[in-house]
C-alpha positions in Angstrom: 23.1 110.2 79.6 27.0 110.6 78.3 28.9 112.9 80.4 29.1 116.1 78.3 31.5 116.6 75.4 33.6 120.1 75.1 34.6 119.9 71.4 37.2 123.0 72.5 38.9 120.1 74.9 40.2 117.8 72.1 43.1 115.6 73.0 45.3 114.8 69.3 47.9 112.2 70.2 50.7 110.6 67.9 52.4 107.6 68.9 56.5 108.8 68.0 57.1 105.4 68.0 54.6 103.9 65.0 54.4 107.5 62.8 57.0 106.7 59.8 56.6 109.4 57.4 59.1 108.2 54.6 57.4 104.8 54.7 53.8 106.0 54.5 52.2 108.2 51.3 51.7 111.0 54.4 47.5 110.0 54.1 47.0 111.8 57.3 47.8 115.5 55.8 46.5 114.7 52.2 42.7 113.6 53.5 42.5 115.8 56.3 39.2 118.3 55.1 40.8 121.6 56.7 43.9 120.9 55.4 42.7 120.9 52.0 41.0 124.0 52.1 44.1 125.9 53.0 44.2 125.6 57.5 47.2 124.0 58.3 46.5 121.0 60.8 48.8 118.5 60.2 52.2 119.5 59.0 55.6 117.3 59.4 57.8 118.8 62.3 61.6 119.1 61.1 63.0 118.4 64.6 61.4 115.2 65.1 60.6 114.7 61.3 56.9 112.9 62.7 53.3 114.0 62.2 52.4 117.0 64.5 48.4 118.5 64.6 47.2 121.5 65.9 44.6 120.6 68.8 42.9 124.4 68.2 42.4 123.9 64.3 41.4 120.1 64.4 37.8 119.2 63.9 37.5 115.8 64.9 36.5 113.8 61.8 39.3 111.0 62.3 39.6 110.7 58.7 43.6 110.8 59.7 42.7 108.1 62.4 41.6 105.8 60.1 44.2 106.2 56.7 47.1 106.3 59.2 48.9 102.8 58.1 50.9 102.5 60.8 47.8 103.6 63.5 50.0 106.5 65.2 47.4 108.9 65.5 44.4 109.2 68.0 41.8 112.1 68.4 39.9 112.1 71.2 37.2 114.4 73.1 37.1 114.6 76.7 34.5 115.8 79.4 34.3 119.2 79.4 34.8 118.9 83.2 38.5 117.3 82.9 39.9 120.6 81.8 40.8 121.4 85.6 42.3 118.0 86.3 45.0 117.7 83.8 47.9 117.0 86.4 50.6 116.0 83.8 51.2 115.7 79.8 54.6 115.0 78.0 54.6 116.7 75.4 52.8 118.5 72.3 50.2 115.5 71.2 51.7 113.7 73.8 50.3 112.0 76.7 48.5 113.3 79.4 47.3 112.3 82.9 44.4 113.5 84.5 43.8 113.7 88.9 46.3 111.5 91.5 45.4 108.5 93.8 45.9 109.2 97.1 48.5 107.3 99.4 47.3 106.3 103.1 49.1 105.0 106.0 47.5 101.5 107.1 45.8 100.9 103.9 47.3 99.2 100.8 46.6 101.3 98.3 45.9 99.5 94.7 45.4 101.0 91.3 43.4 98.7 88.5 43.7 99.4 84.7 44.8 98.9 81.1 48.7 99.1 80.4 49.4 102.3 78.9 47.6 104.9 80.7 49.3 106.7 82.8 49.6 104.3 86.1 53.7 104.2 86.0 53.3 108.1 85.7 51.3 108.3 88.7 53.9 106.1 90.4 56.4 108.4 89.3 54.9 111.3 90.5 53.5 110.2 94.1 57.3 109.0 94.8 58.6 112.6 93.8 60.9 111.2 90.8 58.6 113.1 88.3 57.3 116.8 89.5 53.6 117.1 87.6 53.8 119.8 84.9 50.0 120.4 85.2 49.8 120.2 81.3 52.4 122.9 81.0 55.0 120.9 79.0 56.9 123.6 78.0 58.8 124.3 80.8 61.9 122.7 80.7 61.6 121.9 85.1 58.1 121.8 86.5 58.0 123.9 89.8 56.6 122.1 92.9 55.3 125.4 94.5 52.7 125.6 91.7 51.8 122.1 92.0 51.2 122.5 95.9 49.3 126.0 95.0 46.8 123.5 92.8 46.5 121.0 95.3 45.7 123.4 98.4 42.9 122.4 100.2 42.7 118.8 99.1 43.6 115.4 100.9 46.7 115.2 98.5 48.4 118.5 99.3 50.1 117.2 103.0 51.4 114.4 100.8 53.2 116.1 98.3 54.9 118.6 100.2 56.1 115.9 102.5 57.5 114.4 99.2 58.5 117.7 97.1 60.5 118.8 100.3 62.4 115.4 100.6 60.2 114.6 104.0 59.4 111.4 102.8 61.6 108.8 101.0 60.2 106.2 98.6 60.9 102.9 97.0 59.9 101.5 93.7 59.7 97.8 92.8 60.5 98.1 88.7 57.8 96.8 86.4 60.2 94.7 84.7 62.7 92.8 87.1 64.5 90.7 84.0 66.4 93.7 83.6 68.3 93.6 86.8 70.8 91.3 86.1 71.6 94.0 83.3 72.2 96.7 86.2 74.0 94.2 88.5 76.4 91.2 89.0 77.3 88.9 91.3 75.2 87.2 94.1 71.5 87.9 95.4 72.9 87.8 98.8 75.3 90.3 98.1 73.1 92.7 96.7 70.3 92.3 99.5 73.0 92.6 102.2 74.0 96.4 100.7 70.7 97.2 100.6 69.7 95.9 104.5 70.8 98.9 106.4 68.4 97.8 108.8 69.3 94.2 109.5 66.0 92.9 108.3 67.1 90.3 105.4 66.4 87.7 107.8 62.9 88.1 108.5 62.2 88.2 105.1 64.0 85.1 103.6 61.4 82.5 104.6 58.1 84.1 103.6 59.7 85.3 100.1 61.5 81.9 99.4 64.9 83.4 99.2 67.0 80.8 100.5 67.1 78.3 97.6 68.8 81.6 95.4 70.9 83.6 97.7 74.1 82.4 97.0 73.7 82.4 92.8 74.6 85.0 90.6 71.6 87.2 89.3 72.5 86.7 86.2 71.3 82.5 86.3 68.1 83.6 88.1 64.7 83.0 86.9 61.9 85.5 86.8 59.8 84.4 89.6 63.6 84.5 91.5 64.6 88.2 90.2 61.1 89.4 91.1 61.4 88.2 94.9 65.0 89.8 94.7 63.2 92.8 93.5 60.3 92.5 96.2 63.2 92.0 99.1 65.8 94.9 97.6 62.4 97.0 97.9 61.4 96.7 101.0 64.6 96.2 103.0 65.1 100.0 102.0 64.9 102.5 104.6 62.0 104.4 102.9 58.4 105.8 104.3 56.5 105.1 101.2 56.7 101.6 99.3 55.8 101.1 95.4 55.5 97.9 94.2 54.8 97.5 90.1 53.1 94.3 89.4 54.7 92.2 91.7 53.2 88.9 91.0 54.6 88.5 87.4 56.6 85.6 87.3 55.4 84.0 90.5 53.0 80.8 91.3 49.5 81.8 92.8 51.6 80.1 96.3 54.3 82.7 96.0 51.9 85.1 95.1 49.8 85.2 98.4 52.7 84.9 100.0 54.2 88.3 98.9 50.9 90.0 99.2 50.9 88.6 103.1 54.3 90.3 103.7 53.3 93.6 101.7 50.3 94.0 103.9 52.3 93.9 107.0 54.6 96.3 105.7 51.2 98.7 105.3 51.0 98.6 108.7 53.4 101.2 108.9 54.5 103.0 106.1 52.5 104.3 102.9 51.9 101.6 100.6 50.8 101.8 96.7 50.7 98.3 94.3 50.1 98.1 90.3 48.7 94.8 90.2 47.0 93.0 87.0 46.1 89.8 88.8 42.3 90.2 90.2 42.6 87.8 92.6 45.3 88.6 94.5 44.4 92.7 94.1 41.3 91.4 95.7 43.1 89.7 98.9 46.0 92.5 98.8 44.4 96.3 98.7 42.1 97.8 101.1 41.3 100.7 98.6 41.4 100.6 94.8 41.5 103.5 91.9 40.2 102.2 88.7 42.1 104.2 85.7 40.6 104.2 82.6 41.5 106.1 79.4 43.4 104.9 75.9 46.7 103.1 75.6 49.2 105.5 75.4 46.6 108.8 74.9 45.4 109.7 78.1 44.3 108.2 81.6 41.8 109.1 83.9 41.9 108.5 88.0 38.7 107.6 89.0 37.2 108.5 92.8 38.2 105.5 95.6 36.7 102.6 96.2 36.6 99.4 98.3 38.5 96.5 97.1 35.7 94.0 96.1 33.2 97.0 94.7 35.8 98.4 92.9 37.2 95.0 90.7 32.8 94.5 90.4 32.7 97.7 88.5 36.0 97.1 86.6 34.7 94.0 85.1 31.2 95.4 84.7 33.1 98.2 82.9 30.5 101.1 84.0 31.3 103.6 86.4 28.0 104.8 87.5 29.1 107.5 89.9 30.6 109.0 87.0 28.3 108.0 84.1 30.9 106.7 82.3 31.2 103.1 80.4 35.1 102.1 79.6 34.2 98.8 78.2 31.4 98.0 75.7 30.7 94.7 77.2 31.0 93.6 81.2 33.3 90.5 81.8 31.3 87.3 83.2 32.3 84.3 85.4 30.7 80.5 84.9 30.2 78.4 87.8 30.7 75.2 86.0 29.2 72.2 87.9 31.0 69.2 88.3 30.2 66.8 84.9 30.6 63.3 83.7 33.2 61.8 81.8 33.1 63.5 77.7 32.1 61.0 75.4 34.4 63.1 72.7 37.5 60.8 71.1 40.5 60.5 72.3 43.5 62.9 71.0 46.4 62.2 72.9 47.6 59.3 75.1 50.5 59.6 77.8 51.4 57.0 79.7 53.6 57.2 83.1 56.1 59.7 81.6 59.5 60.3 83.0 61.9 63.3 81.9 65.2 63.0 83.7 67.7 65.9 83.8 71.1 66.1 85.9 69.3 67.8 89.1 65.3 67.5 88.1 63.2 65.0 87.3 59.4 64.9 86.1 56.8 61.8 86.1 53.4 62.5 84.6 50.9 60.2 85.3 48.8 58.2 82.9 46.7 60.7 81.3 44.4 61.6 77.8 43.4 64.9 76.0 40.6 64.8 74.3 39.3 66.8 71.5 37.6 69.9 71.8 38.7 70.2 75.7 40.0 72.8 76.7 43.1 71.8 80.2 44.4 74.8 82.4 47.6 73.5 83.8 48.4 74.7 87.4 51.1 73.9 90.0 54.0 75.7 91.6 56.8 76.8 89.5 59.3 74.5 88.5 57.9 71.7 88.6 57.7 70.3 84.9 54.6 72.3 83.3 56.5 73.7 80.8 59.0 70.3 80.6 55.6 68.7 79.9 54.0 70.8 77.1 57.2 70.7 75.6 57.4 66.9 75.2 53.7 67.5 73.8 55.0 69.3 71.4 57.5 67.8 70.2 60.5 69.6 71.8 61.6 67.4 74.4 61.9 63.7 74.4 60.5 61.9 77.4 63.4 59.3 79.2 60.8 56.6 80.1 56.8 56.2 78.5 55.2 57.5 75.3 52.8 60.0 74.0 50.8 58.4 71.5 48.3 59.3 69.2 48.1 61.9 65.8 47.7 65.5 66.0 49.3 68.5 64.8 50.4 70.9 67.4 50.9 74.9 67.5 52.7 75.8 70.0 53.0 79.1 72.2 56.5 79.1 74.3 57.0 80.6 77.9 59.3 83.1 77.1 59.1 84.9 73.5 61.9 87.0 71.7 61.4 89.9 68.9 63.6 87.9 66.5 61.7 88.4 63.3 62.9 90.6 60.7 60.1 92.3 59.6 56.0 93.8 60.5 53.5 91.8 62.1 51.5 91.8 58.9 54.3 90.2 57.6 54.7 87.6 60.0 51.3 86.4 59.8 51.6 85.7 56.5 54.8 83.8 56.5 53.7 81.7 60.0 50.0 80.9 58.5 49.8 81.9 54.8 46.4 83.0 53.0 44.7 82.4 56.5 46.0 85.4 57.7 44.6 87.5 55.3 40.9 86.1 56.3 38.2 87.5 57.6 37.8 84.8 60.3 41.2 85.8 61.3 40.4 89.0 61.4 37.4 89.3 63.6 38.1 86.1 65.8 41.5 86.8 66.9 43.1 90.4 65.7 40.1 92.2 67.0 39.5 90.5 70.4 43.4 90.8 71.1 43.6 94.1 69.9 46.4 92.9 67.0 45.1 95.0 64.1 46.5 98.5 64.6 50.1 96.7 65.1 50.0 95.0 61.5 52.1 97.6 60.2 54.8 98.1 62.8 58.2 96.2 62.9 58.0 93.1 65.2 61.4 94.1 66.7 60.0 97.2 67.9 56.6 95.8 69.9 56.7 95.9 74.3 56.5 92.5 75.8 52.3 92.6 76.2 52.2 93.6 72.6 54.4 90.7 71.4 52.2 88.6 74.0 49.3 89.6 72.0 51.0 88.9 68.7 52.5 85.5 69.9 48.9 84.4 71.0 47.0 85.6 67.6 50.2 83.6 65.8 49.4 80.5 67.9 45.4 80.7 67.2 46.2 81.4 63.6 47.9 78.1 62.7 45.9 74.8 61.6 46.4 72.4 64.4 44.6 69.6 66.6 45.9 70.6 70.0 47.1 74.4 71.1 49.9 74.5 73.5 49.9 78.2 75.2 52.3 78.3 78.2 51.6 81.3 80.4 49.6 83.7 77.8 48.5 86.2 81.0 52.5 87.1 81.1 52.8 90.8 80.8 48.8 91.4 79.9 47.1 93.6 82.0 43.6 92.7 83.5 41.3 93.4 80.4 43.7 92.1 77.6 44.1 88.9 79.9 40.0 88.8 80.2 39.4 88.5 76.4 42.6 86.5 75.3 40.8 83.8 77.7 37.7 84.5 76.1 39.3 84.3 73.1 41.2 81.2 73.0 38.2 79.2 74.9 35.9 80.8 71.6 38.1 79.4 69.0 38.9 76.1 70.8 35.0 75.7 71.1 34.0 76.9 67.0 37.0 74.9 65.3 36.4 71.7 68.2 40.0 72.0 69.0 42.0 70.8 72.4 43.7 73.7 74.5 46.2 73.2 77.0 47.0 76.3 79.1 49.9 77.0 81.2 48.9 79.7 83.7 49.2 81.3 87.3 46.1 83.7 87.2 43.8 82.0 88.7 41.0 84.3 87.1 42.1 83.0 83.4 42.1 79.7 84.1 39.1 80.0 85.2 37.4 81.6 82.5 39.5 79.4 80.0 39.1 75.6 81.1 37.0 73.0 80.8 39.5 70.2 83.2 42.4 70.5 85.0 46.2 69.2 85.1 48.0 69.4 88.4 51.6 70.0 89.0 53.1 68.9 92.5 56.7 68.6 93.6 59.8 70.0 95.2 60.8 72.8 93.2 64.1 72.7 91.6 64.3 68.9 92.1 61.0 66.8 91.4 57.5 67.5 89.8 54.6 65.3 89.8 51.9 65.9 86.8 48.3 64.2 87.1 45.0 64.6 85.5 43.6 66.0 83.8 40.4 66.3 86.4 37.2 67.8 86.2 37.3 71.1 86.8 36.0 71.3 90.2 38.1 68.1 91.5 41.1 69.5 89.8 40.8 73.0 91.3 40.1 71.2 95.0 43.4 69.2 94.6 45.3 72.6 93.8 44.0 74.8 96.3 44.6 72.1 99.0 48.2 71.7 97.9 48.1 75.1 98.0 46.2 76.0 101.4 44.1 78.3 100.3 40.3 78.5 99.6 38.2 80.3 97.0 34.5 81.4 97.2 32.7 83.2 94.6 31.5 86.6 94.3 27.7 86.9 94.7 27.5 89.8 91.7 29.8 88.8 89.2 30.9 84.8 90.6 34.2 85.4 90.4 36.8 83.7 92.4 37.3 85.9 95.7 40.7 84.2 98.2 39.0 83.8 101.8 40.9 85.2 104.4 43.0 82.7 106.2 41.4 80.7 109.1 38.1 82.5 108.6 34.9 81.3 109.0 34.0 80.2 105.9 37.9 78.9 105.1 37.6 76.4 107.5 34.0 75.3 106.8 35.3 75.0 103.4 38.4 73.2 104.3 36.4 70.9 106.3 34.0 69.7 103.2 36.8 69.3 100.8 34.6 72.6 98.7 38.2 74.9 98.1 37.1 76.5 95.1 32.8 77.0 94.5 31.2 78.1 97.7 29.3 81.1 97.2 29.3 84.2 99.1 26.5 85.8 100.4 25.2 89.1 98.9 26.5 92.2 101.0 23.8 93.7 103.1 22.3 97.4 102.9 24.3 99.4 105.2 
């Protein structure tokens, strides 16, 4: 049974951003039923000159929902039993955050969910930069005595008096590190030295990689070199509680083990909390996970604690059944694919020994063929020629030595993607891929899936970076091609949009019997998304080596032995799980050359 509905508890929400009232025929107020009989609902505010609607004369029908053009408008019912949890909202039909994770000494503490519901607010609040409002949004400063009064008696109290009385000092890791070099100049080495009160730079510069960067300017870093800056300026402050905001964006799966290794020994000792989208290395990083589940940019919902590996089950089987509730309408399933023969399916492209030479780097890709209808996850530390080599796929970049040969017509998703269109998404589509976009294959293969319809309407310049992933994605699917080049589509995605992009480019390569070739560090998307594997091995900086592609399971083997590390797979969902260094079943599986598909066996009754 659904947990109950209080139709009094009805949460209206428009998006400020998307509600354009001079470029829309104002269809919410015009179809709304009470509105027409003469009960104001929805009325225009003159400060703000967007939508506003009365939560207490609302009745639900979503009639505004749907005619909104510019989908700005949500109406939502909640469980009755939420009323007492509201800890923060923003505003009138604003957003609004209901119960707190807990931090704990010794544990890493990790919160799981979709982008846009409420986890940076949580962050905010646990580190004391934000005091909760408890849905009172009219008082111009919340009062922390009133917010310790509503926590009496519970685990969380202690903590936030500790924080509210300035007991305990925190540090944030930023969600998005490209924006330091905007907030500072000159040298990494500089910067971390201000920040290392406590002389412990040193310890940190091998297991974070900092020494090939300290002595450059921030501003010619890359993003997997700002977000170790980021990681290192966060923890060399002299703080008792740690936040760290997705910090494996921009990093190789090697770098990303590496920085979860060095965040769990700072756990030892002082609070830790990490947003992480990346299920993998969640998995080998947290101790203790809250799953958050609510709508983009509406509301969001702390769920109860739970252990690491139950939790990430029941986020990818999308039903909480503690709490009777189902946040997904389907679960997310793993394939085990055995090891197969050679495809019989013609040949696409040819390379043979190519070379790329640049003043202090140089690729060589070994002989290698794409076939059609294959779908090839591309893996390997960072730079060491992925991107250089989907580039001279498509076109962009001539190789020094050997050719690519064969016919095919490429569409091509770059690494890093700008907002320089002039103009809506709708818009876009239609100049990019024509009549196609207007289809209802288009439609319900790719908008849907990616969740690219409601944005139709909104300016391109004004999309965040995992909505303009989203869009850049759909764009790339969209266009009539024999081989789709998508380097690192998982960038800013949290863990459910990445889930069903890779479902949803692996669909439309396998319907339309295109070839794929993915650039990716999540190891769960590869995963989900490939058929072989290209490996990518090298000095970073100075050399790469590219080979394959391989059958899956050979190709996977070759990277995780490069790499060090093994996978097994879980016994209820067979996903990838990372095996604890040295353990038992790391070196049986190191021994028999299995890195990536032992599986686990099932967890015993306690």
């Amino acid at each position: 049974m659904p947990p109950r509905i209080d139709s009094t508890l009805r949460v209206a929400v428009v998006f400020k951003d998307r509600c354009q009232p001079k470029r829309c025929h104002l269809e919410c107020i015009k179809f709304c039923p009470p509105q027409r009989t003469g009960t104001e609902v929805i009325w225009i505010d003159p400060e703000t000159a967007k939508a506003t609607i009365s939560e207490e004369t609302c009745i639900s029908c979503g009639i505004c929902v749907r005619k909104c053009p510019f989908d700005a408008i949500r109406i939502i019912g909640l469980p009755e039993e939420l009323k007492e949890d509201l800890v923060h909202q923003y505003g009138k039909n604003a957003f609004r955050l209901f119960r707190l994770p807990v931090p704990k000494k010794g544990s890493v503490i990790g919160l799981l969910g979709p982008n846009g519901i409420g986890k940076t607010t949580a962050v905010g609040i646990l580190s004391g930069e934000t005091a909760p409002n408890l849905g009172h949004y009219r008082r111009k400063k919340p009062h922390w005595d009133d917010v310790l009064e509503y926590f009496k008696g519970t685990e969380l109290h202690d903590y936030l008096e500790k924080i509210s009385a300035g007991q305990l000092k925190a540090a944030v890791k930023p969600q998005y590190v490209d924006r330091l070099s905007k907030v500072y100049s000159g040298k990494a080495r500089n910067l971390l030295a201000k920040i290392d009160v406590g002389g412990r730079l040193d310890a940190l510069r091998e297991p974070l990689g900092l020494d090939s960067f300290l002595d450059r300017d921030i501003a010619q870093l890359s993003g997997g070199e700002l977000q170790r800056v980021a990681i290192a300026a966060t923890m060399l402050k002299d703080a008792d509680v740690y936040f760290f905001d997705e910090p494996s964006s921009y990093l190789d799966i090697y770098q990303r083990l590496q920085v979860a290794k060095v965040i769990q020994g700072l756990a030892k000792e002082k609070y830790v909390v990490v947003v992480e989208h990346d299920l993998a290395v969640l998995d080998f990083l947290a101790d203790t996970v809250y799953l958050m589940y609510g709508d983009e940019g509406a509301y969001g919902i702390i769920a109860e604690p739970r252990p690491v590996r139950t939790a990430i089950n029941v986020y990818l089987g999308g039903y909480m059944k503690e709490e009777n509730i189902r946040f997904r309408p389907r679960e997310i399933r793993f394939e085990s694919r055995p090891p197969r023969g050679d495809w019989r399916a013609e040949t696409l492209v040819t390379f043979e020994g190519l070379t790329k030479r640049y003043e202090h780097f140089e690729l060589t890709v070994q002989p290698g063929k794409l076939r059609k209808g294959e779908v090839v996850g591309v893996v390997g530390p960072n730079a060491t020629g992925k991107t250089t080599f989907v580039r001279m796929l498509a076109g962009e970049e001539t190789p020094t030595a050997g050719t690519v040969q064969g016919k095919w017509q490429v569409s091509y998703k770059p690494q890093y993607l700008e907002s320089v269109y002039e103009g809506t998404v709708r818009e876009l589509f239609l100049t990019a891929i024509g009549k196609k976009a207007e289809s209802g294959y288009f439609e319900t293969e790719i908008l849907e899936p990616l969740k690219v319809r409601g944005m139709l309407e909104r300016d391109v310049s004004t999309l965040s970076g995992g909505e303009l992933q989203r869009v850049a994605i759909a764009l790339c699917l969209g266009r009539d091609a024999d081989i789709y080049l998508i380097d690192e589509p998982s960038a800013y995605l949290d863990s459910n949009q990445r889930m069903e992009a890779a479902k949803t480019i692996r669909r439309v390569m396998e319907r339309e019997g295109r070839t794929g070739l993915i650039v990716d560090h999540d190891v769960y998307f590869i995963d989900m998304v490939s058929d072989s594997i290209m490996v990518f091995s090298g000095e970073p900086g100075r050399t790469g080596v590219g080979e394959g592609p391989f059958p899956m399971r050979d190709g996977m083997n070759r990277f995780l032995k490069m790499v060090g590390i093994t996978f097994r797979r879980d016994a209820d969902t067979n996903r990838p799980r990372i095996n604890k260094l040295d353990s038992r079943l790391d070196r049986e599986q190191k021994s028999s050359g299995e890195y990536y598909y032992a599986i686990e066996e099932a967890p015993t009754a306690s």
